[in-house]
C-alpha positions as CSV (number, residue, x, y, z in Angstrom):
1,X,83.8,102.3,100.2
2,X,83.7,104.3,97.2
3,X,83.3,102.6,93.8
4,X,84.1,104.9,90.5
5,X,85.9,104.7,87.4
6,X,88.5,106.3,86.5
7,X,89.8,106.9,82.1
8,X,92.8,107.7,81.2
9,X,93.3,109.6,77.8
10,X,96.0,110.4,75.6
11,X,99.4,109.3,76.3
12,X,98.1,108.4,80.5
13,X,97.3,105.2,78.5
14,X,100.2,104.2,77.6
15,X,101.7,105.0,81.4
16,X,99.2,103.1,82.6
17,X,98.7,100.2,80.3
18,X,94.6,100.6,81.1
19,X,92.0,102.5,79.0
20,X,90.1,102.8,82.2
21,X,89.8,100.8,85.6
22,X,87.5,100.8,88.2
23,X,88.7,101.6,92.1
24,X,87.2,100.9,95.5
25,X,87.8,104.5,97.1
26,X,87.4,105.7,100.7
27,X,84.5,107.9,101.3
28,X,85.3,110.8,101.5
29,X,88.6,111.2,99.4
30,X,90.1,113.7,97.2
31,X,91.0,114.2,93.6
32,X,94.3,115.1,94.9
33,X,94.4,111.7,97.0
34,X,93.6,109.7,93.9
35,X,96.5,111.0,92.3
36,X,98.9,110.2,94.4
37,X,97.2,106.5,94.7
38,X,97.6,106.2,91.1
39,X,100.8,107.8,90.8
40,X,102.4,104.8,93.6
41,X,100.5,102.3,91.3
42,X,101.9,103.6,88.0
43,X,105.0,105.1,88.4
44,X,105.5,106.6,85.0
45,X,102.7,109.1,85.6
46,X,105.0,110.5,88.3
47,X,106.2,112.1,84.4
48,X,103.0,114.2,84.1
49,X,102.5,115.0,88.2
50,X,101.4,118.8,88.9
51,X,99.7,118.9,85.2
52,X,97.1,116.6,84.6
53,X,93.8,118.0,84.1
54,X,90.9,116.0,85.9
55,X,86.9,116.2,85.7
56,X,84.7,114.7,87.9
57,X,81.5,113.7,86.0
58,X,82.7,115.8,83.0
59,X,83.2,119.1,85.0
60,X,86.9,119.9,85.7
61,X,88.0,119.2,89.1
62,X,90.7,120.5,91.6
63,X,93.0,118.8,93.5
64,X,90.9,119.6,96.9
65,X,87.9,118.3,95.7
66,X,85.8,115.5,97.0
67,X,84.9,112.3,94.9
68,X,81.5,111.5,95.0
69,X,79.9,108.0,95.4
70,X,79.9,106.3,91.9
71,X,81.8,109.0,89.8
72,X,83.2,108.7,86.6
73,X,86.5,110.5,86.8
74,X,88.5,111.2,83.4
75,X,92.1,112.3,83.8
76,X,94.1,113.8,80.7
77,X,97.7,115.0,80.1
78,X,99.1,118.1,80.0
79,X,97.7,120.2,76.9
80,X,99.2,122.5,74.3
81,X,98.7,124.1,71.2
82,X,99.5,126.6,69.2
């Protein structure tokens, strides 16, 4: 098993109710994967699915990428500006 922490920013805190948690991952598993864990456990981020940026170890991070042993990954909402 996998353990890495995972922060949520922005209004993902409030959908969540956690600043940041720490999860027991399979080796092996994808950002993508994660998502979708989280997403089941939190339903209200099913809100923000398809747009929230990630970063691995503050470098952004696809869908299809792997989590590493031990990572630190941040997710964030959807941004705008203007």
């Amino acid at each position: 098993m996998n353990l890495v922490k995972v922060l949520f920013f922005a209004n993902l805190r409030d959908y969540t109710g956690q600043r940041s948690l720490e999860l027991e991952l399979p080796a092996g598993i994808k950002v993508g994967d994660l998502i979708e864990k989280l997403i089941k456990d939190y339903p209200r981020l099913e809100i923000v699915r398809g747009s929230m940026i990630t970063a691995i170890n503050r470098k952004y991070a696809g869908e299809e990428e792997i989590i590493p042993e031990k990572a630190e990954i941040a997710i964030f909402p959807p941004v705008s500006g203007g």
